[in-house]
C-alpha positions as CSV (number, residue, x, y, z in Angstrom):
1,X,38.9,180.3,129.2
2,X,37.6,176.8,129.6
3,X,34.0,177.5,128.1
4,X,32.6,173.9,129.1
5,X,33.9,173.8,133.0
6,X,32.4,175.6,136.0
7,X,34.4,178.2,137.6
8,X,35.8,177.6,141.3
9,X,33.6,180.5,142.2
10,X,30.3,179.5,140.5
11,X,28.3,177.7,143.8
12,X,28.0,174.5,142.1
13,X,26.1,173.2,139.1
14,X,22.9,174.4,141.6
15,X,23.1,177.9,139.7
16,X,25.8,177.3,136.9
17,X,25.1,174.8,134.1
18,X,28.4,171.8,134.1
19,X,28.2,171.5,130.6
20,X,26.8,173.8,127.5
21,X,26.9,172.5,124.1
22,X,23.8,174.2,122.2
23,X,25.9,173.5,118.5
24,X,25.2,169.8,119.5
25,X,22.2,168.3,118.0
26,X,21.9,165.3,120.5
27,X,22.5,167.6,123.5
28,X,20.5,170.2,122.2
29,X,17.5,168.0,121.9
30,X,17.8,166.0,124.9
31,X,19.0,168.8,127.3
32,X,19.9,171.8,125.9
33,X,16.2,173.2,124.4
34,X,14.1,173.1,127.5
35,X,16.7,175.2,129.6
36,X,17.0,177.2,127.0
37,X,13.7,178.5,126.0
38,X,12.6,178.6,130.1
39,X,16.0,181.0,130.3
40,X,14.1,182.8,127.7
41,X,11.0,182.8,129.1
42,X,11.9,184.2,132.3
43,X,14.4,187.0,131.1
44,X,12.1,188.3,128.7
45,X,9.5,188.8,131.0
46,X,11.6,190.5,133.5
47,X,13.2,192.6,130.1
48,X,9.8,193.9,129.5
49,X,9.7,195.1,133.0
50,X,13.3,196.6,132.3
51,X,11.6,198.8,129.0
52,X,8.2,199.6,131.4
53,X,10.6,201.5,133.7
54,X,12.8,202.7,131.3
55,X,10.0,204.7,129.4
56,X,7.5,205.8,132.1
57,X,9.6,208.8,132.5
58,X,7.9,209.2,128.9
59,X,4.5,208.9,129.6
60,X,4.5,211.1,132.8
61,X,6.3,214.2,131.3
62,X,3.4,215.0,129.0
63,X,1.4,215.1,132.0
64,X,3.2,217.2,134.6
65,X,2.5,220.5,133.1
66,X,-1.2,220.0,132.8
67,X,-1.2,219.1,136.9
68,X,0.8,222.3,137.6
69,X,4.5,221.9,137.0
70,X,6.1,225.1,135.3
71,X,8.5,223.1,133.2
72,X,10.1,224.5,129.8
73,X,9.7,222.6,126.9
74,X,13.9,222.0,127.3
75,X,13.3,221.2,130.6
76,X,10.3,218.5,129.4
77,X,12.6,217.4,126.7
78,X,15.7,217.0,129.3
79,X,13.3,214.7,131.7
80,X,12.6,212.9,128.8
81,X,16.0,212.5,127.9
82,X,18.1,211.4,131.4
83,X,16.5,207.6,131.3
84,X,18.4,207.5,127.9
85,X,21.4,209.0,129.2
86,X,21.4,206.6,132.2
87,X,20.1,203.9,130.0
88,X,23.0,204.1,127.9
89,X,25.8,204.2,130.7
90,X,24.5,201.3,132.8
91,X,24.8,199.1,129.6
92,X,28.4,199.5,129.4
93,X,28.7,197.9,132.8
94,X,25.8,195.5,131.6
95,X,28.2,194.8,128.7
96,X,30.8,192.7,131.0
97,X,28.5,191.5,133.4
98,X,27.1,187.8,132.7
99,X,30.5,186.6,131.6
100,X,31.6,187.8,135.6
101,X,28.6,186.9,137.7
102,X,26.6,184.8,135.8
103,X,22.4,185.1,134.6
104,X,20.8,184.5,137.4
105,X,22.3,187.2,139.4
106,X,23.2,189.5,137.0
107,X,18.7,189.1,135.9
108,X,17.4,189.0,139.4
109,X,18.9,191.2,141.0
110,X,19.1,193.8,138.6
111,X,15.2,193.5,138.1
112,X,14.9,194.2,141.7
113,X,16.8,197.2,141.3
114,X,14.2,198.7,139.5
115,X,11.8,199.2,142.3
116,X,14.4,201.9,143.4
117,X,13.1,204.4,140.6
118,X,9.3,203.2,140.5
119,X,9.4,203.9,144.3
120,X,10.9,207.6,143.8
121,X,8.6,208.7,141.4
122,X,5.8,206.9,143.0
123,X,6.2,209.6,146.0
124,X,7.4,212.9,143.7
125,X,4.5,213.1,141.9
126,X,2.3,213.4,144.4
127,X,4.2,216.3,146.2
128,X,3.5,219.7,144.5
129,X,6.8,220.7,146.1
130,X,8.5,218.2,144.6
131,X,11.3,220.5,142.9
132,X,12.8,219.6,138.7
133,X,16.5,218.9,140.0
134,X,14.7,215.6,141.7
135,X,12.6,214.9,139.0
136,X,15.8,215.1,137.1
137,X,17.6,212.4,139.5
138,X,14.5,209.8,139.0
139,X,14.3,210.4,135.5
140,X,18.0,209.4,135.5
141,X,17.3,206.3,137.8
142,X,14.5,204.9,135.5
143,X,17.5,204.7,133.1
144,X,18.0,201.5,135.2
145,X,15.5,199.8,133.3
146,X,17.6,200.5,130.4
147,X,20.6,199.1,131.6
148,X,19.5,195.5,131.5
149,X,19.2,194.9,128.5
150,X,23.0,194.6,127.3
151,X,23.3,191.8,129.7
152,X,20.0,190.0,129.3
153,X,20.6,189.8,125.5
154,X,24.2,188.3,125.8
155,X,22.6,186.1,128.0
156,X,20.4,184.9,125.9
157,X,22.9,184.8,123.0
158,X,24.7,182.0,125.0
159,X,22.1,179.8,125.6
160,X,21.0,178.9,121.9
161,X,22.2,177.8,118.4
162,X,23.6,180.2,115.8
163,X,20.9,178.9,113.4
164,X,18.5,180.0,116.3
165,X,20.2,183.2,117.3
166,X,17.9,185.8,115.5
167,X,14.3,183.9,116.6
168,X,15.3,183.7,119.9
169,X,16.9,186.8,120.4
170,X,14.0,189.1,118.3
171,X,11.5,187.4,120.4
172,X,13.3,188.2,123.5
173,X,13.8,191.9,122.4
174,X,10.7,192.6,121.0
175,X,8.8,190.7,123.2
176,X,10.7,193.2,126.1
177,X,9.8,196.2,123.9
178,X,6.4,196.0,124.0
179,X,7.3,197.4,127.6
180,X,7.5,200.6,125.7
181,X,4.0,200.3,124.5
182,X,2.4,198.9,127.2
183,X,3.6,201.6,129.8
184,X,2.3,204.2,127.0
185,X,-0.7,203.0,126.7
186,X,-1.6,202.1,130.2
187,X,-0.4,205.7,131.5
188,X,-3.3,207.5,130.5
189,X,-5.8,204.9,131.4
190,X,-4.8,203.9,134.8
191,X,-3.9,207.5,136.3
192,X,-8.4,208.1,135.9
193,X,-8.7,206.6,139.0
194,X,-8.3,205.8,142.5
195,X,-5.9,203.5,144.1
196,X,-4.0,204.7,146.7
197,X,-2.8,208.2,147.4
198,X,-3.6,211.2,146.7
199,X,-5.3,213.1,143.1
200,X,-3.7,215.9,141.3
201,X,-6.2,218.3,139.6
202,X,-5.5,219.1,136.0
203,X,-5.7,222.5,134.1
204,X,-9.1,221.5,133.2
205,X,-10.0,220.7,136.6
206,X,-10.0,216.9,136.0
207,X,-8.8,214.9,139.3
208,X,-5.5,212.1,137.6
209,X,-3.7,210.4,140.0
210,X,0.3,209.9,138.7
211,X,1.2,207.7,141.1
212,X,-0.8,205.1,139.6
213,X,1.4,204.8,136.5
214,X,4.1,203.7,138.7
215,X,2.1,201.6,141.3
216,X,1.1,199.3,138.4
217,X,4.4,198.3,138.1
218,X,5.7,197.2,141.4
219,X,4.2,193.9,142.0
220,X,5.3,192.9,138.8
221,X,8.8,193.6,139.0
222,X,8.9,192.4,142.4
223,X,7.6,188.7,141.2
224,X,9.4,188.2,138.2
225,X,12.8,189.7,139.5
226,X,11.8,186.3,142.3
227,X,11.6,184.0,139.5
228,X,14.5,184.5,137.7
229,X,16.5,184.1,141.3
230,X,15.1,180.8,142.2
231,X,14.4,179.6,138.5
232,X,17.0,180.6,136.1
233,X,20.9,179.0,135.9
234,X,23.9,180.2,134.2
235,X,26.3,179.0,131.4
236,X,29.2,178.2,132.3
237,X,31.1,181.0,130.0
238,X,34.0,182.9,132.4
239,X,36.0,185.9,131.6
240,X,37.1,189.0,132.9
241,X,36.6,192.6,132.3
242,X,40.0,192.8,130.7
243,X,39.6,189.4,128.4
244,X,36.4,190.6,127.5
245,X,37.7,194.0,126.0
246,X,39.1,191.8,123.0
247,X,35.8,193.2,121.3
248,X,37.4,196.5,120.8
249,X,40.5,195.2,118.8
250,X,38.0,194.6,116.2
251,X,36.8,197.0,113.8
252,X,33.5,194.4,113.2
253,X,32.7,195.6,116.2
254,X,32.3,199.4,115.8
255,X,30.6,198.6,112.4
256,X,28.1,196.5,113.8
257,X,27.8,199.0,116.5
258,X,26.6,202.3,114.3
259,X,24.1,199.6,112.8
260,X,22.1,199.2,116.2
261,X,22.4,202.6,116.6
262,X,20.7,203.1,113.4
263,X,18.0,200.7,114.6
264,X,17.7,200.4,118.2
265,X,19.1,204.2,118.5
266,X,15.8,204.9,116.1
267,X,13.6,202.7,117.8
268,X,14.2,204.4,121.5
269,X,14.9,207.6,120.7
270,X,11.9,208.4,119.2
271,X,9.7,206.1,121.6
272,X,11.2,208.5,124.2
273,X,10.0,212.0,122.2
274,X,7.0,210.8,120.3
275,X,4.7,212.1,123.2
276,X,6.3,215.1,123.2
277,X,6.7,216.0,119.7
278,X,3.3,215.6,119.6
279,X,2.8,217.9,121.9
280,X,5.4,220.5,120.0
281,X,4.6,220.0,116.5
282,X,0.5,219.4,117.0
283,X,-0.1,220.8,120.3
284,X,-0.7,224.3,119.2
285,X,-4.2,224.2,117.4
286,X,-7.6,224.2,118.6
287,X,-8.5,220.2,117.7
288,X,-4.7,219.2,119.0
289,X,-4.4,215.2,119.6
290,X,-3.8,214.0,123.0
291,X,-0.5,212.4,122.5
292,X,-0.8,209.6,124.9
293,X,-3.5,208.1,122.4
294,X,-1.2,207.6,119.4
295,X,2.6,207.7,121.1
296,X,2.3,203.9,122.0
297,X,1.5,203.4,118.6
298,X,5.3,203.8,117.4
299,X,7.2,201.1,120.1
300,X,4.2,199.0,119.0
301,X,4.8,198.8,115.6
302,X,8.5,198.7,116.1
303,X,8.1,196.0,118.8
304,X,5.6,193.2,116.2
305,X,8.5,194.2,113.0
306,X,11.8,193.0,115.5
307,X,9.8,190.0,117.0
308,X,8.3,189.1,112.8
309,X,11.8,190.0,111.4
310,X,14.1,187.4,113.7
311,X,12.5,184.5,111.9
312,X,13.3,186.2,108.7
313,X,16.4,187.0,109.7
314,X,17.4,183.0,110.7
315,X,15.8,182.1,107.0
316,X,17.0,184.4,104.9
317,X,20.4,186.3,106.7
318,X,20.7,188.9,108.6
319,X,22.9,191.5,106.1
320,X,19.1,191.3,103.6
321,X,16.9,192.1,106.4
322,X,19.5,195.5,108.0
323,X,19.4,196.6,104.5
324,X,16.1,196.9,104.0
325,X,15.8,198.3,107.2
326,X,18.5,201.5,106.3
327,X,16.5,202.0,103.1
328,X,13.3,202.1,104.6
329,X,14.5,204.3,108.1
330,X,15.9,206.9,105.2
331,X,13.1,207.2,103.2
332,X,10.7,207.4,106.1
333,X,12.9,209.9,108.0
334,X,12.4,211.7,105.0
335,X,8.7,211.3,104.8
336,X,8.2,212.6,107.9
337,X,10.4,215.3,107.1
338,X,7.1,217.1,104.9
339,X,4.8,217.3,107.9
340,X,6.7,218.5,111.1
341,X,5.6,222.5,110.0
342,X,1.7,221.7,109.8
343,X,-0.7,224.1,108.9
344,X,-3.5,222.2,110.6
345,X,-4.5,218.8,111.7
346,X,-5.2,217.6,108.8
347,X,-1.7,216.7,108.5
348,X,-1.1,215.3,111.7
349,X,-2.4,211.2,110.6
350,X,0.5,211.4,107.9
351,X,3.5,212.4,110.6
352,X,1.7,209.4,112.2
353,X,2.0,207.2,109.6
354,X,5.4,207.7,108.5
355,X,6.6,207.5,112.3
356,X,5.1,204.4,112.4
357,X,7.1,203.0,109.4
358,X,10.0,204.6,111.0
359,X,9.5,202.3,113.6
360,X,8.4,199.6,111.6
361,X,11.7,199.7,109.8
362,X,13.4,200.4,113.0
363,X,11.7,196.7,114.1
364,X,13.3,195.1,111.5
365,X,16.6,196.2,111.7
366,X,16.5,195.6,115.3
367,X,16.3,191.9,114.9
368,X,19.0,191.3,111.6
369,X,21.8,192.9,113.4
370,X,21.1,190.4,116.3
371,X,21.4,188.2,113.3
372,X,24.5,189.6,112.0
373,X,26.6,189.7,115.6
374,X,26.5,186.1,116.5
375,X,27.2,185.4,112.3
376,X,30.1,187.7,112.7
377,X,31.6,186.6,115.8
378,X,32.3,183.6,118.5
379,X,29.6,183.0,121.2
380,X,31.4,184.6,124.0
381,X,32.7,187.7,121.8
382,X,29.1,187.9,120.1
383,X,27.4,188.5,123.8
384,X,29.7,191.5,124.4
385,X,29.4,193.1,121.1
386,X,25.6,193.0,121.4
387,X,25.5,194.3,125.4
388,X,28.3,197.1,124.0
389,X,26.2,197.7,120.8
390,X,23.1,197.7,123.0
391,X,24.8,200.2,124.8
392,X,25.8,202.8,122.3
393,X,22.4,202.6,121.3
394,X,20.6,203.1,124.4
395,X,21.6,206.4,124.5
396,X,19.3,207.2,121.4
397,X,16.8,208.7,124.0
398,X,19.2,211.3,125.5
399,X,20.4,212.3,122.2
400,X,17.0,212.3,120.6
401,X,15.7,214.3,122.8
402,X,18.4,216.7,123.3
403,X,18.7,217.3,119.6
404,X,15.5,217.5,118.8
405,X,14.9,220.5,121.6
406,X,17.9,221.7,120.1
407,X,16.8,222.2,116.7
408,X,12.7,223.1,117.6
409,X,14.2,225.7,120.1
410,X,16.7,227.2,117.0
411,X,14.6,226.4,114.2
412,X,10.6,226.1,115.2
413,X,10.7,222.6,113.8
414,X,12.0,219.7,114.0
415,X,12.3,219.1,110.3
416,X,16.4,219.7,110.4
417,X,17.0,216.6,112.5
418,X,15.1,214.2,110.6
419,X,17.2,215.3,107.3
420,X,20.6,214.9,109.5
421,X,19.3,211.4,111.1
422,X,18.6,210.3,106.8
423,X,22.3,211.4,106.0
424,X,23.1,209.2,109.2
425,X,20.8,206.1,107.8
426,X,22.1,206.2,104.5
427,X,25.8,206.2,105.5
428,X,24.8,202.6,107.6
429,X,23.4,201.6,104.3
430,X,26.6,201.8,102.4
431,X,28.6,200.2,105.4
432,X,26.3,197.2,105.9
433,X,26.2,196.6,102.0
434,X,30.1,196.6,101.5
435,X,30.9,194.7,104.9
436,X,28.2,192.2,105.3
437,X,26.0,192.1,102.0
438,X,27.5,192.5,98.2
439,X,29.2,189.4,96.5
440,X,32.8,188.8,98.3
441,X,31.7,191.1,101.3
442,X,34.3,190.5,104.9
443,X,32.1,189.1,106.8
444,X,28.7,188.0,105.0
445,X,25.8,187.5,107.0
């Protein structure tokens, strides 16, 4: 690979940078910084359109049976969990594909893509017909949204300094997960009214109108997925699929990879099945909380922690802030553990609060092992372990959700999960302190 030179195929130095030296101080600062931070810009606005999409699946399946679809809660759980499941695929192929086709390609036209789902669902839930193994298909196709971002981030990765590597890339990622929040809290807000279409009447006779939630969305994705096609460039970093799967070969890799899944696997699984374990675990008494007015809570928290922690991460290394994260995902996990069999309400504002500093925690560790990667690794290695770590942690939402129905449909509860997922969180304790954190550690970072 000659990391410096265009490729024969790149179209000219019109879409692929002719030299990228961000390591440089008198490049970075004369050249380097200003493309860098407006390739920021522009992918992370088109990345939180990527997490709207992703989760809006989310936000709607709370509200389908109240307008009249007979759904199970595995079925509800299941709708929630195909974005995840898709999510998590598509960023394997997202994994390999900047290093092929470059940014701006790979970030427009993947945005546009996105309009596929919004469209679908746009016209499903208006039609009373509409029958589960479609909403099923869409559900999968908002997993779209979840693709992205294991080719955004390697992007991004290439375009900036190691000593820069966690601000820039926790900004980017938590900037794109306050998608999760925003499409959350929106949801139940915009579907009170009237834009175009047709209403659905509720159990309670209240006229919502669905379509809206996905409406919202269009205009935006449509704009920004323009911008990055005529604004953004690519670095001039070539490989192919097969030189790429080097990653594999090392065992860094796979560690760093049950990390993010610890984290990011957290953060979106239990962005996707907040609402509904809401609905499960509260939903059943007299004075039960709507869970649309507390489930964007969670990706809110988590999305402030990853975009506070990547400073932190650059300052004081990446290895301090993951473990702190591990210990504080285990103990919370077992906080919330004591109030998933409530006897009332009363207990409902502590679940809330310790899922919020599951998420908080979440946040953090989110951002130090986007620290950790590009410590651990060279640039072009670094950007497919965190698209293929991204990946394996994208499907937190699928298995979430599917576990979670699992052990609620076995057990009643879903206190059983949370004491497997604090086994899971302090095994990634142990690994990140003997790998990346105590004195004469492999790879300290």
């Amino acid at each position: 690979m000659q990391p410096d030179t265009p490729s024969p195929r790149s179209g000219g130095s019109a879409r692929w940078l002719e030299h990228w030296e961000p390591e440089d101080e008198t490049f970075w600062e004369t050249k380097g910084k200003s493309i860098a931070w407006n390739a920021l810009t522009i992918t992370t606005a088109n990345l939180t359109m990527a997490f709207a999409v992703w989760f809006v699946v989310s936000a709607l399946v709370v509200r389908l049976e109240k307008v009249g679809y007979d759904f199970s809660t595995t079925q509800l759980f299941w709708l929630a969990a195909m974005p995840g499941l898709a999510g998590g695929t598509l960023r394997i192929l997202h994994t390999f594909l900047i290093p092929v086709f470059g940014t701006r390609k790979v970030v427009s036209i993947s945005t546009a893509a996105l309009l596929v789902p919004l469209v679908g669902w746009f016209f499903a839930v208006q039609d009373p017909g509409t029958p589960y193994w479609l909403f099923i298909v869409l559900a999968f196709a908002a997993g779209l949204g979840g693709g992205n971002f294991s080719s955004f981030m390697p992007s991004t990765s290439l375009f900036f300094p190691k000593r820069l590597q966690g601000t820039a890339l926790g900004l980017q990622a938590g900037i794109g997960n306050f998608g999760v929040s925003l499409v959350q809290f929106l949801t139940p807000w915009v579907i009170g009214f009237a834009l175009v279409g047709s209403a659905q009447v509720t159990d309670k006779g209240k006229d919502v109108w669905l379509q809206n939630a996905l409406l919202i969305w269009m205009p935006f994705v449509a704009f920004f997925a323009v911008v990055a096609w005529l604004r953004l460039r690519s670095v001039p970093v070539h490989a192919n699929v097969r030189e790429q799967a080097d990653i594999f070969r090392d065992k860094h890799t796979w560690l760093m990879t049950s990390l993010y899944v610890m984290t990011f696997g957290s953060f979106a699984g239990f962005a996707a099945t907040f609402p509904l374990m809401i609905k499960e675990v509260y939903g059943g008494f007299e004075d039960a909380p709507d869970p649309l007015k507390y489930a964007f809570l969670g990706p809110l928290v988590g999305s402030i922690s990853r975009v506070v922690a990547g400073p932190l991460a650059d300052r004081f290394g990446g290895g301090r802030l993951t473990q702190i994260s591990g210990v504080g995902l285990f103990a919370s996990a077992i906080g919330v553990s004591f109030f998933v069999r409530p006897d009332s309400t009363a207990e409902f504002k502590w679940f809330v609060l310790t899922m919020l500093a599951v998420f908080m925690f979440a946040g953090i560790g989110n951002a130090s092992t986007f620290k950790q990667i590009p410590m651990i690794f060279e640039p072009r290695q670094a950007g497919g372990v965190i698209g293929w770590t991204a990946a394996m942690a994208a499907y937190g939402p699928f298995v979430f959700a599917v576990l979670i129905a699992a052990v609620i449909d076995s057990s009643g509860s879903p206190m059983p999960f949370f004491i497997g997922v604090a086994v899971f969180y302090a095994a990634n304790v142990a690994i990140n302190w003997w790998y990346y954190l105590r004195p004469g550690a492999e790879r300290p970072c």
